[in-house]
C-alpha positions as CSV (number, residue, x, y, z in Angstrom):
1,X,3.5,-42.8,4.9
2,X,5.7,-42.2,7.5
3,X,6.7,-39.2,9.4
4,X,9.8,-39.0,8.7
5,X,8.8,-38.9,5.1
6,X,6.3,-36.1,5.9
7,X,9.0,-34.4,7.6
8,X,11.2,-34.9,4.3
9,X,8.5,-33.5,1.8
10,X,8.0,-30.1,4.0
11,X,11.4,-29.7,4.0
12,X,12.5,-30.1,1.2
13,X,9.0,-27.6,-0.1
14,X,10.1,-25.3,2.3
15,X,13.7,-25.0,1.1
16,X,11.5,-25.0,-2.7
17,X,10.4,-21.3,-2.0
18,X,14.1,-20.2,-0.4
19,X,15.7,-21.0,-3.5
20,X,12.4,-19.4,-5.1
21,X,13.3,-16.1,-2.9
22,X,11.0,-15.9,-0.4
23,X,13.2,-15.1,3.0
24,X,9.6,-13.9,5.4
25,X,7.8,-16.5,7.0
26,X,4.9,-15.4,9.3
27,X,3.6,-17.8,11.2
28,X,0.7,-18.5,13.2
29,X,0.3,-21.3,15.4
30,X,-1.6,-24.8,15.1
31,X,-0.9,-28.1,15.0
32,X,-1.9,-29.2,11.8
33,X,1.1,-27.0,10.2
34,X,3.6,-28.4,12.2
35,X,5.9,-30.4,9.7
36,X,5.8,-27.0,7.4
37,X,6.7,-24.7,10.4
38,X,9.2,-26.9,12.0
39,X,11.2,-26.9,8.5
40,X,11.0,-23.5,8.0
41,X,12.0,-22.6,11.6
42,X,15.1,-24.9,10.6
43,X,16.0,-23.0,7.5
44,X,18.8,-20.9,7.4
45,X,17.7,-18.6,4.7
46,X,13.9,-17.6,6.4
47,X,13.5,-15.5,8.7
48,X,10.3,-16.9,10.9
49,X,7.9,-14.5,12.6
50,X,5.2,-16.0,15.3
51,X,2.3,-13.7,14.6
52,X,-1.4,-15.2,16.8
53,X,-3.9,-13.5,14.9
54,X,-4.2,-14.7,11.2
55,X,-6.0,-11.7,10.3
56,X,-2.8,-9.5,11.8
57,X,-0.4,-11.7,10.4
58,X,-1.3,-11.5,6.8
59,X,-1.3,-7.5,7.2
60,X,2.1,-7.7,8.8
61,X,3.2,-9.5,5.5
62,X,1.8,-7.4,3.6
63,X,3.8,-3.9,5.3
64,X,6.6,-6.3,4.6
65,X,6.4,-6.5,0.7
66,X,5.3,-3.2,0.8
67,X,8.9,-2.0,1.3
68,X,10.6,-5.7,0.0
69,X,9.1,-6.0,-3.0
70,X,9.0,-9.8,-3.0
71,X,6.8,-12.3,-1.2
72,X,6.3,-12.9,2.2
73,X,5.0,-16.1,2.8
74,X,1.5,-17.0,5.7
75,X,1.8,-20.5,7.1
76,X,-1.6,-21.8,9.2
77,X,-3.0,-24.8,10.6
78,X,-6.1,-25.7,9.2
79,X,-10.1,-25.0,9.7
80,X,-11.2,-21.9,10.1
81,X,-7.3,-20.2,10.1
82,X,-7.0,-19.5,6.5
83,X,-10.2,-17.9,6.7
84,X,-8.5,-14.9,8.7
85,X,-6.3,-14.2,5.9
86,X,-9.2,-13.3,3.8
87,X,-9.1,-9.4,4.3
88,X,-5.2,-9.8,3.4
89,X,-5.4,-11.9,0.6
90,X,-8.3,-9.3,-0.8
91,X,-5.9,-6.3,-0.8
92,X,-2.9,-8.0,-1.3
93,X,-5.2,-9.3,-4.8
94,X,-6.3,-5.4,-5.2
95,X,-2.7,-3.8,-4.3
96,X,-1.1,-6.6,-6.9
97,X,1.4,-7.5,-4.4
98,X,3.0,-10.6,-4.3
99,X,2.1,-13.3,-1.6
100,X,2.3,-16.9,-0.9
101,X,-0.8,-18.1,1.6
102,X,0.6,-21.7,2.7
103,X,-2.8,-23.8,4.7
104,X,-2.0,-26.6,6.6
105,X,-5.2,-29.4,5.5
106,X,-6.4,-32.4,6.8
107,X,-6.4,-35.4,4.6
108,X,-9.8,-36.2,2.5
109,X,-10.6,-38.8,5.0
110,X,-11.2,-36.6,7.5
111,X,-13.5,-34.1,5.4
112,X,-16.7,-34.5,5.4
113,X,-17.2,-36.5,8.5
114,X,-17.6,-34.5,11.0
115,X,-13.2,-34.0,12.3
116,X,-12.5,-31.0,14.2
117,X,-10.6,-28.3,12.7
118,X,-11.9,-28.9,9.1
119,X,-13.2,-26.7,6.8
120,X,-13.3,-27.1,2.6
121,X,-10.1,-25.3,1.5
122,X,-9.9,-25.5,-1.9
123,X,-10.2,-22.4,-3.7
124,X,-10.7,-21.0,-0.4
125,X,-10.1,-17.1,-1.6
126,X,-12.3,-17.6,-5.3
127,X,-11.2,-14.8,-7.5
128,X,-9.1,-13.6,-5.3
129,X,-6.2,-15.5,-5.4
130,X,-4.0,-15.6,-8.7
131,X,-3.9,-19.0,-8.7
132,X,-4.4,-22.2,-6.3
133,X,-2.4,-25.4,-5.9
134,X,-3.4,-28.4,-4.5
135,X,-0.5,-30.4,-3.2
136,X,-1.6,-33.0,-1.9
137,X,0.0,-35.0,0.9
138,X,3.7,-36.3,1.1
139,X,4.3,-39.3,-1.2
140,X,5.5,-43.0,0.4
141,X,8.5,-43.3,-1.8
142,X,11.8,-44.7,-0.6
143,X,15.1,-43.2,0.3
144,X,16.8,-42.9,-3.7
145,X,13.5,-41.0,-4.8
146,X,14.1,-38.2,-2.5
147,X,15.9,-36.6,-5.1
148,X,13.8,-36.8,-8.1
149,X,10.5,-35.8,-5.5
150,X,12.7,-32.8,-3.9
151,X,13.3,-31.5,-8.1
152,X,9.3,-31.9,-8.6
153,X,9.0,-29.8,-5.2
154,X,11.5,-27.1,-5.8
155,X,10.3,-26.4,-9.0
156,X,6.7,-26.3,-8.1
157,X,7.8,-23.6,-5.3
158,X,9.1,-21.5,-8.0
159,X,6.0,-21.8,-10.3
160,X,4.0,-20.2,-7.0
161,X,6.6,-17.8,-6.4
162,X,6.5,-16.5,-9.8
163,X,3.0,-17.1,-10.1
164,X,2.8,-14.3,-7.2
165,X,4.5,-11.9,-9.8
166,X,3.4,-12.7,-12.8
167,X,1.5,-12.0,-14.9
168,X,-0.6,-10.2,-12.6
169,X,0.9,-9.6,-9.0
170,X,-0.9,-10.8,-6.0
171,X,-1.7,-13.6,-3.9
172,X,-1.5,-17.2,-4.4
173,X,-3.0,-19.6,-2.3
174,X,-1.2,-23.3,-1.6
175,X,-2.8,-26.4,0.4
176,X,-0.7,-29.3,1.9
177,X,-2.6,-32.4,3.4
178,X,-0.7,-32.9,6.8
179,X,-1.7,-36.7,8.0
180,X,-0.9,-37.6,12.0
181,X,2.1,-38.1,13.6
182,X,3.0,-34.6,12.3
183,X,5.9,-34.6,14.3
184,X,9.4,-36.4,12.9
185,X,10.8,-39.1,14.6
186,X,12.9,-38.8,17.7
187,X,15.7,-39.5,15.5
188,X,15.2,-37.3,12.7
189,X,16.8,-34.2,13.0
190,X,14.9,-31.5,11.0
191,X,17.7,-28.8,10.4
192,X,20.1,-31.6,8.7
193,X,16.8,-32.5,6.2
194,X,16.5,-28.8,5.8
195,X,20.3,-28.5,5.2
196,X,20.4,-31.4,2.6
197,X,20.0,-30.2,-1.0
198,X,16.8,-30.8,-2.1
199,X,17.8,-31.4,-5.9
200,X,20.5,-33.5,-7.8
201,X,19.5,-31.6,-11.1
202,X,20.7,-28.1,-12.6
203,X,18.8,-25.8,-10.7
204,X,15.8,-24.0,-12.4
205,X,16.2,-20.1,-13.4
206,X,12.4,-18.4,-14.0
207,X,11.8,-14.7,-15.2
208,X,8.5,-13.3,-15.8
209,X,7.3,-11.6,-19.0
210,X,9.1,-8.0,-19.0
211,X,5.8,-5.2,-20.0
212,X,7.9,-3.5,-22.7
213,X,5.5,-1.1,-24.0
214,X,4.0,-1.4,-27.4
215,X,5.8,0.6,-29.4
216,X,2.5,2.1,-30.8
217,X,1.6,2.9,-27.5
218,X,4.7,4.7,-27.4
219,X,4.2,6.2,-30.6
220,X,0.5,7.1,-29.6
221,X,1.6,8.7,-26.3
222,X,4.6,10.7,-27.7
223,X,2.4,12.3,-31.0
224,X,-0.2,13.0,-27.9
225,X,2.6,15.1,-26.5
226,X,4.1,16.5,-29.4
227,X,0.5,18.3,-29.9
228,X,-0.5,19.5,-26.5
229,X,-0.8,23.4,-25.5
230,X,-1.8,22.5,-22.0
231,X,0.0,19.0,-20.8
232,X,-0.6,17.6,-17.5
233,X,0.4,14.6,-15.2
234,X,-1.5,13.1,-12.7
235,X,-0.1,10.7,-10.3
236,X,-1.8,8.2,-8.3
237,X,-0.9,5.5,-6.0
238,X,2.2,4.0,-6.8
239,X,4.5,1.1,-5.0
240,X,7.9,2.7,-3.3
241,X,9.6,1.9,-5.7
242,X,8.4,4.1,-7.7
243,X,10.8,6.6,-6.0
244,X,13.2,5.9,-8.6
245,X,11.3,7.2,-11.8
246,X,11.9,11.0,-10.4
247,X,14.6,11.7,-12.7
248,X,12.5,10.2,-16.0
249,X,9.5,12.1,-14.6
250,X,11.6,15.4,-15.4
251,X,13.0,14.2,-18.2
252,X,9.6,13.6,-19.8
253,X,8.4,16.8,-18.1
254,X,11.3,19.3,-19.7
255,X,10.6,17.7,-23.2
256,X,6.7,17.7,-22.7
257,X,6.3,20.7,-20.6
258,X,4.0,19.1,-18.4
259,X,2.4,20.7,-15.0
260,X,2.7,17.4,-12.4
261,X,-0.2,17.2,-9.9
262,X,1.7,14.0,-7.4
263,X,-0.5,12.8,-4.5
264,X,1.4,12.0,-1.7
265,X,1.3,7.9,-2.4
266,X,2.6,8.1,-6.2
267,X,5.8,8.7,-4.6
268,X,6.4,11.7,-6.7
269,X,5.3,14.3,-4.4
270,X,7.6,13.9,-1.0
271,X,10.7,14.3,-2.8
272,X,12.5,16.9,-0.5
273,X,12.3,19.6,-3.4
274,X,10.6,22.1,-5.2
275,X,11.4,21.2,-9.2
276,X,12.7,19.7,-11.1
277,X,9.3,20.3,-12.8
278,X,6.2,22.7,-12.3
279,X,3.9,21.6,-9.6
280,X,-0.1,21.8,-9.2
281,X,0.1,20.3,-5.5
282,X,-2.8,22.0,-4.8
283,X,-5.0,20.5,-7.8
284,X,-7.2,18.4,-5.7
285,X,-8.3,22.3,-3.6
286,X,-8.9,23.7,-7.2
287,X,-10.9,20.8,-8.4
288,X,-13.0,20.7,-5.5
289,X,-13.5,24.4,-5.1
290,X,-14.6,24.3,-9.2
291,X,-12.1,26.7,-9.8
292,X,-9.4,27.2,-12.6
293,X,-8.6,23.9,-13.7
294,X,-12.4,23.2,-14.7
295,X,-12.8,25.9,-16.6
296,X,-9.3,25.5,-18.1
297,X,-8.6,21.6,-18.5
298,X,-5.7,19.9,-19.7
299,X,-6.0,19.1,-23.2
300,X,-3.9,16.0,-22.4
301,X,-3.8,14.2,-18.8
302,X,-1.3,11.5,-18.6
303,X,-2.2,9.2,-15.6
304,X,0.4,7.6,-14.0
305,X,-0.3,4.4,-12.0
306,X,-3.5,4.3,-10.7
307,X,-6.7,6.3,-10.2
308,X,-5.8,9.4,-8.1
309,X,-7.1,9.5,-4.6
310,X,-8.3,13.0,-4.1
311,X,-12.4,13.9,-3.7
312,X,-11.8,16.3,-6.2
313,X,-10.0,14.3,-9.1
314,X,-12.6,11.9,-8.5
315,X,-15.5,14.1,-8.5
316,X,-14.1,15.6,-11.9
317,X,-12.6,12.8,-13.6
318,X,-16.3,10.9,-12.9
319,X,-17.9,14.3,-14.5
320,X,-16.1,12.6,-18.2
321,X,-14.3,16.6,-18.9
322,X,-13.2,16.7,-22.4
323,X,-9.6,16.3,-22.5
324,X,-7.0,13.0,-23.8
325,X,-6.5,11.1,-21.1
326,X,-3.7,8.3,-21.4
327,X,-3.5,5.9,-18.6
328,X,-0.5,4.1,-18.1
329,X,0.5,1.4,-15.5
330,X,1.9,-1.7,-14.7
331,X,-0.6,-3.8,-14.5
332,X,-4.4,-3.8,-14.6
333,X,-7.2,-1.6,-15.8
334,X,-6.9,1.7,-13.8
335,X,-9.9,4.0,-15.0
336,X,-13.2,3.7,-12.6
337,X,-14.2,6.6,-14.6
338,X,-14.8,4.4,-18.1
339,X,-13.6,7.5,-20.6
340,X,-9.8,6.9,-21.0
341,X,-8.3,7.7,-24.7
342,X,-6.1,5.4,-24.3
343,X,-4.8,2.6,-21.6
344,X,-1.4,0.7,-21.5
345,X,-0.3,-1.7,-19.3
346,X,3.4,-1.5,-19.4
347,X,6.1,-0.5,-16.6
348,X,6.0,3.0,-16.0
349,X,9.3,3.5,-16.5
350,X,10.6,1.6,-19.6
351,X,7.1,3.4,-21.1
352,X,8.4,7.0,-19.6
353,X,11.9,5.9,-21.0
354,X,10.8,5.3,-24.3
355,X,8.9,8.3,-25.1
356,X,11.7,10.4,-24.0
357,X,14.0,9.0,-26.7
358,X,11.0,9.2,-29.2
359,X,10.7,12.8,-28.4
360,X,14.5,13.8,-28.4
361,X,15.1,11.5,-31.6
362,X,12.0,13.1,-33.2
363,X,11.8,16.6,-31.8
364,X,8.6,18.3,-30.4
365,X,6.8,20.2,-33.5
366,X,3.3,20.8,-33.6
367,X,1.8,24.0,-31.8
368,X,4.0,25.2,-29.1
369,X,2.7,25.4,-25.5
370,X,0.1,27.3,-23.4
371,X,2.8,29.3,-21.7
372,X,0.0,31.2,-20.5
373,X,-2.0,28.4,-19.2
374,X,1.3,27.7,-17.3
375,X,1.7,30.5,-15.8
376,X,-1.9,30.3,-14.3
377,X,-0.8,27.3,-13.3
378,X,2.1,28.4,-11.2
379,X,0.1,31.1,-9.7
380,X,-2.7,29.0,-9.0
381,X,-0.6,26.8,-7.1
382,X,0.6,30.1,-5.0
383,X,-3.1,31.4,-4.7
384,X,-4.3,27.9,-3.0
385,X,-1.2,27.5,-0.5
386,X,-1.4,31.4,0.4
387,X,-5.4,30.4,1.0
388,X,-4.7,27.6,2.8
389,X,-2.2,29.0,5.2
390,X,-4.2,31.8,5.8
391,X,-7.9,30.0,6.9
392,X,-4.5,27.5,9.4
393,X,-2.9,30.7,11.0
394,X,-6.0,32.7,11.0
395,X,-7.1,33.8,15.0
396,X,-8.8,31.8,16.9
397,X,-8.3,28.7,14.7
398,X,-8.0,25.8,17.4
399,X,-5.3,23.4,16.6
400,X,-7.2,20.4,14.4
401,X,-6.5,18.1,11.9
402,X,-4.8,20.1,9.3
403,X,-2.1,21.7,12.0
404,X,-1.5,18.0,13.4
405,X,-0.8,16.6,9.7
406,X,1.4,19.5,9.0
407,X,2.9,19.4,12.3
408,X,4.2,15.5,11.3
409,X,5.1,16.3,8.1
410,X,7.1,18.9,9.4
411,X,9.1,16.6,11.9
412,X,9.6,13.4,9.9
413,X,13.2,12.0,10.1
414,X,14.6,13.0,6.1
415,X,14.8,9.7,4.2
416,X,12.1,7.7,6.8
417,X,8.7,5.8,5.6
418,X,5.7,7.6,5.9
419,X,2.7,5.4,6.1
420,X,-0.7,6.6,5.2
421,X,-4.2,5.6,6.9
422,X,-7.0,5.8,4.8
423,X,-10.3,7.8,5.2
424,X,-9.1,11.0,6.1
425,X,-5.4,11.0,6.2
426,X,-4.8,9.9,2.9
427,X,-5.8,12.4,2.0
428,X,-4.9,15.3,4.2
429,X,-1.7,15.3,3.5
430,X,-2.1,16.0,-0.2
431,X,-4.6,18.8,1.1
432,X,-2.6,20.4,4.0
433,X,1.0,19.7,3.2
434,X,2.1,21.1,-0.3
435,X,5.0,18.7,-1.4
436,X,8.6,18.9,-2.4
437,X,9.8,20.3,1.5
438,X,9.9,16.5,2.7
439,X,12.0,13.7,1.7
440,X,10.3,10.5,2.5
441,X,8.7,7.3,1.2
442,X,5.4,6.5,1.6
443,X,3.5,3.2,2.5
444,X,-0.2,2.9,1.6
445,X,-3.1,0.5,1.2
446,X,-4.6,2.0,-1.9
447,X,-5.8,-1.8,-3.2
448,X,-9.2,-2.3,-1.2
449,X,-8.6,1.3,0.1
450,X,-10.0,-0.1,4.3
451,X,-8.6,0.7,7.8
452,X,-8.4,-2.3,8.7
453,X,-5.0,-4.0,9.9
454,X,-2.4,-1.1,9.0
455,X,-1.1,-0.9,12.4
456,X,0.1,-4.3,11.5
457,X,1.1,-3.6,8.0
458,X,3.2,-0.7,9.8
459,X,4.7,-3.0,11.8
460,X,5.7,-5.7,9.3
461,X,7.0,-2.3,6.7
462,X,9.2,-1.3,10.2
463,X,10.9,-4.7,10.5
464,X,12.2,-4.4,7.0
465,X,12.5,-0.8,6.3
466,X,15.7,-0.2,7.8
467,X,14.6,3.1,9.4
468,X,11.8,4.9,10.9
469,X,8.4,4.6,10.3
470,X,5.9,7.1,10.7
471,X,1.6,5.6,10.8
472,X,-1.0,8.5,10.7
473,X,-4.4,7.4,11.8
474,X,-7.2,8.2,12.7
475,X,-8.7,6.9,16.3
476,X,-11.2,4.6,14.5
477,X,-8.4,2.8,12.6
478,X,-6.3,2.4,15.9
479,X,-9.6,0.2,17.7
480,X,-9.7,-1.7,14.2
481,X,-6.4,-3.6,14.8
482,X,-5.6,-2.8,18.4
483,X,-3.7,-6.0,18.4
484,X,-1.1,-4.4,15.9
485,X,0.4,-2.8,19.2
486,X,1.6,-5.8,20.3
487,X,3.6,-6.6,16.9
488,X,5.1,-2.8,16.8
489,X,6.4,-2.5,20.4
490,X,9.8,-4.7,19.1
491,X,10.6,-2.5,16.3
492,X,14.2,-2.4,15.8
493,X,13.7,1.2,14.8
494,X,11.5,3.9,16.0
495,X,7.6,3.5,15.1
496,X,5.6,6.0,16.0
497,X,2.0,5.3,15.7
498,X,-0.1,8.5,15.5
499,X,-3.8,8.8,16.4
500,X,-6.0,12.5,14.8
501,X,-8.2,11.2,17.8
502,X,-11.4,13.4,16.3
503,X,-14.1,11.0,17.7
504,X,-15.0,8.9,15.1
505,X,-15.5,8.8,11.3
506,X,-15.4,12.4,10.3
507,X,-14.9,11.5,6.5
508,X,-18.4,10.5,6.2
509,X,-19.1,14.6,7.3
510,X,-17.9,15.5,4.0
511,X,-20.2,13.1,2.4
512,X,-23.8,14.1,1.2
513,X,-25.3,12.0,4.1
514,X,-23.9,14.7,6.2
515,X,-25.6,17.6,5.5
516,X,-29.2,16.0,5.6
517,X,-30.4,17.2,9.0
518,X,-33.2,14.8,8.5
519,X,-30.5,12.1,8.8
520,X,-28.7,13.4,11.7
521,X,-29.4,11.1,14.4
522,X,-28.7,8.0,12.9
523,X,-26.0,9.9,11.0
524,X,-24.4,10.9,14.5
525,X,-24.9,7.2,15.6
526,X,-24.0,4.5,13.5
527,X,-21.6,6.8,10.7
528,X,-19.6,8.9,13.0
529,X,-19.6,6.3,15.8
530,X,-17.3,7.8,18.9
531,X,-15.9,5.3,20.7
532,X,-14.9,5.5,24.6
533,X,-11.3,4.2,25.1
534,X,-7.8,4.9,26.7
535,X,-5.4,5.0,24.5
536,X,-2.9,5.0,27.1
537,X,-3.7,1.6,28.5
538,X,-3.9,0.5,24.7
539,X,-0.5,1.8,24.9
540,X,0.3,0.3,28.2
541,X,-0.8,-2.7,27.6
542,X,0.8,-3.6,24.5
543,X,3.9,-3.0,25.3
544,X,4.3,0.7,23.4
545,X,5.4,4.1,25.1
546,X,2.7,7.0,25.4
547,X,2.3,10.6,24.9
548,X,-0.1,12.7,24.5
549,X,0.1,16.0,22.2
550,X,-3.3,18.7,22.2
551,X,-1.2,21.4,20.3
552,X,1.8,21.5,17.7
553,X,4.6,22.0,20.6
554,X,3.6,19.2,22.4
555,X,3.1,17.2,18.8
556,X,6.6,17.9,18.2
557,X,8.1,17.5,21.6
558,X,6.6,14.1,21.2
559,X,7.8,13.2,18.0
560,X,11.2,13.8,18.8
561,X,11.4,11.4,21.5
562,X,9.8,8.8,19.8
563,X,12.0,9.4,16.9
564,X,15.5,9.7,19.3
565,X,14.7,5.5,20.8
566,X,13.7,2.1,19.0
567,X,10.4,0.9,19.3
568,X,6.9,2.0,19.3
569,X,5.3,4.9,20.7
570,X,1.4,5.6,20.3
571,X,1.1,9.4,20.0
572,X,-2.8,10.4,21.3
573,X,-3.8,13.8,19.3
574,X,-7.4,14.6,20.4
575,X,-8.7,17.0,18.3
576,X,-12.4,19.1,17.4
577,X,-14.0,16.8,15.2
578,X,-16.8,18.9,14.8
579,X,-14.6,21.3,13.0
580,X,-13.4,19.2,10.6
581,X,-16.5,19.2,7.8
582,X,-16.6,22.9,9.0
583,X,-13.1,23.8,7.8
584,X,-13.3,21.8,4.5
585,X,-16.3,23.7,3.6
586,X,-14.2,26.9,4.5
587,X,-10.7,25.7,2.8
588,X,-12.9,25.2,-0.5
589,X,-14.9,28.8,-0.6
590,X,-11.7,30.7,0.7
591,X,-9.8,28.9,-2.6
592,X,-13.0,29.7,-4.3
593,X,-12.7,33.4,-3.8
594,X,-8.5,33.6,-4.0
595,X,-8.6,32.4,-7.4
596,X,-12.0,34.1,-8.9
597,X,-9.5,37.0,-10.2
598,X,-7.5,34.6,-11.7
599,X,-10.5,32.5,-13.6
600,X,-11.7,35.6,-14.9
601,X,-8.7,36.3,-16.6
């Protein structure tokens, strides 16, 4: 085989996934990958990003499909390389977003004898890639079988691509034997191989299955409906596209008469207004707190997308409550809690769709609503914020996690990406921040749920998302992918990157383990785990603007310079961290005791 036939077959594979769709290319540098990343850097469709770290990389990729909704492709060198992409590949497998992992291999003759760089690849991610595909190396044919080998390629590129998306979304792994020179010849010119089409046949069209609902799903759901008193919605984490099921959500919602409890990451609960249906944004305070909604369940909960995220729907949902619960989402098996009624895995929206027309065609009968039950509703939804706002403002409260969250909230650019750490913040904001005031998307990592690598998911969202993007973190989260820094200093827009500094990992406070005060040295050491940085030379040294912000003026002074220039800016918030459990604890009895009047009623 010669090189300039190896340069041939990456090419023309390369220009296989264009026409498949893929337009991001992150690449990290090696030499066994260079025929693939030479033909992709030639390609006029990709757009090629040089990321070091693999680990980084494949989180940056991820950010990107996060707000593109196709796949981003990871190219590597061989050896240990690929290996990096494991945490990536795991969530991206979890999240059920699409991916295509491209590994650079050596040839079988080097394998097993002892070559540098070499590592078994096949199969590298096990379960969790949606499929592998051994290609092989480059074939020794001669000039006229270009064509018929550039079809075969071009077609196989678009079985990955839509193996990515169906019929379960995620990552899929590909391996290409790369054999020495692995540059072209002197006198081969990459960009006119790239530029010459790759197939003499009609070109190949591919749709996945479309997840109609089952029309006795459908029929199921809607009867559900038609005899619930006391009809709720729970929404969990959902993709941002999702933003555009808002107007089907009321529709289903005025027909149903359903109360909506949206986390912040179903999309459904940022949407810069109060209706159009009746909100329970304080649901997670109640459920925690034991209050109202325990005493007075549902008696149907229509899950949308998957498992909420809140400590108190999962302490509750866990407790099996007697109520219907229909659980319905794209893809996958969304109850952890193993007492559904009924599951379908159908898009959200043709299924919303299609039991609205079932309930206009057919009319709701059956018993009318709770109206009652609704209006505890609504007042319970009062009685939690008035709670809430009064343990904030109340005197002598030192500015802490809740004011910074709000504080952001408050100042976020209309329209801009919100993206979400997780341990606390997640879930903070569904806590302190009632919805419907702010108008924003929001960008999560709900599929293995870790902290790892979103200041490099935020940074590959930012290069796509055609705005601003706000990361909330804790300090923790910012020493797990320091590196990120680096990729979000360039960002066309502004990034603002900011740190609840509160000196370590204050969720595990609100765990059991922390109360036991015969746990509480090794507790303090190796769960909370303060670390000693600066994050202004993190700052400084990556490339990013600093500013520091101990109280809400300063939080928003800051904000609104990093949100008035492009590029990143790391905002430090240090903050009590010892009154974090404190305050929890406080927030639940004070909700506790605001709606004891209203339970007994």
């Amino acid at each position: 085989m010669s090189a300039s036939a190896q340069s041939t077959w990456a090419a023309r594979l390369i220009d296989g996934f264009a026409r498949a769709g893929v337009r991001e290319v992150i690449i990290s540098p090696g030499s066994r990958s260079a025929p693939l990343v030479l033909a992709a850097a030639a390609h006029a469709a990709l757009r090629c990003k040089t990321i070091v770290d693999e680990r980084a990389a494949g989180f940056y990729a991820l950010g990107q499909v996060r707000v593109s909704g196709r796949p981003s492709m990871l190219l590597c060198t061989s050896g240990t390389a690929g290996a990096h992409y494991f945490p990536d590949v795991i969530e991206a497998s979890n999240a059920q977003h699409p991916l295509v992992v491209l590994t650079a291999d050596r040839p079988p003759e080097l394998h097993h004898r002892g070559a540098a760089q070499t590592i078994e690849q096949s199969r590298l991610y096990g379960a969790h890639a949606r499929a592998f595909f051994e290609l092989g190396a480059a074939p020794a044919v001669d000039e006229d079988a270009w064509s018929s080998v550039g079809d075969v390629l071009a077609r196989t590129a678009a079985l990955i691509v839509q193996r990515t998306r169906d019929p379960l979304p995620g990552p899929v792994h590909v391996n290409a034997w790369m054999r020495k020179p692995l540059e072209p010849p002197e006198e081969t010119a990459v960009q006119a191989i790239a530029e010459t089409p790759a197939t003499t046949g009609r070109p190949l069209r591919a749709w996945g299955a479309l997840r109609e609902p089952d029309p006795s799903a459908v029929e199921a759901l809607s009867d559900a409906i038609r005899q619930a008193r006391r009809p709720m919605i729970v929404a969990g984490p959902a993709p941002l596209a999702a933003r555009g099921r808002r107007g089907l959500l009321a529709r289903v919602c005025r027909l149903g008469g359903f109360v909506v409890a949206a986390e912040a990451v179903s999309q459904l609960r940022l949407t810069g207004q109060r209706g159009p249906w009746l909100r329970l944004d304080g649901a997670d305070w109640l459920l925690q707190a034991g209050v109202f909604l325990p005493q007075q369940p549902p008696d149907l909960l229509m899950q949308i997308g998957s498992a909420p995220v809140g400590r108190g729907w999962q302490q509750w949902l866990a407790s099996k409550p007697p109520l219907e619960r229909f659980v319905v989402a794209p893809c996958g098996w969304h109850d952890p809690f193993h007492h559904a009624r009924a599951i379908s895995e159908a898009d959200v929206d043709a299924t919303l769709g299609r039991v609205a027309e079932r309930l206009e065609h057919d009319g709701i009968s059956g018993e009318s609503l709770d109206e009652t039950w609704r209006e505890r509703c609504a007042r319970a939804e009062q009685l939690v914020w008035e709670a809430v706002d009064t343990a904030l403002d109340a005197p002598g409260e030192p500015f802490g996690e809740p004011h910074a969250v709000r504080t952001v909230l408050e100042q976020l650019p209309a329209g801009s990406l919100l993206a979400l750490g997780n341990s606390l913040p997640v879930r903070e904001v569904d806590l302190f921040a009632r919805g419907g005031l702010v108008h924003a998307g929001v960008v999560h990592q709900r599929g293995a749920s870790g902290i790892d690598g979103l200041i490099s998911a935020a940074a590959g969202a930012a290069s796509l998302a055609g705005t601003s993007v706000t990361l909330l973190i804790g300090d923790l989260t910012l020493l797990h992918d320091a590196s990120g820094l680096a990729l979000s200093a360039g960002s066309e827009h502004s990034l603002v990157v900011v740190v609840l500094d509160n000196g370590g990992g204050r969720m595990f406070e609100l765990l059991p383990i922390g109360a036991r005060d015969d746990l509480s040295a090794p507790f303090r050491e190796h769960f909370i785990a303060r670390q000693a940085f600066d994050p202004a030379a993190l700052a400084e040294a990556f490339g990013c603007r600093y500013a520091r912000a101990a109280g809400a003026d300063s939080l928003r002074a800051a904000l609104a310079r990093a949100y008035a220039a492009p590029g990143a800016t790391l905002v430090h918030v240090p903050l009590p961290g010892e009154r974090t459990a404190v305050l929890h604890q406080h927030l639940r009895r004070s909700v506790g005791q605001a709606l004891a009047a209203l339970e007994r009623a």
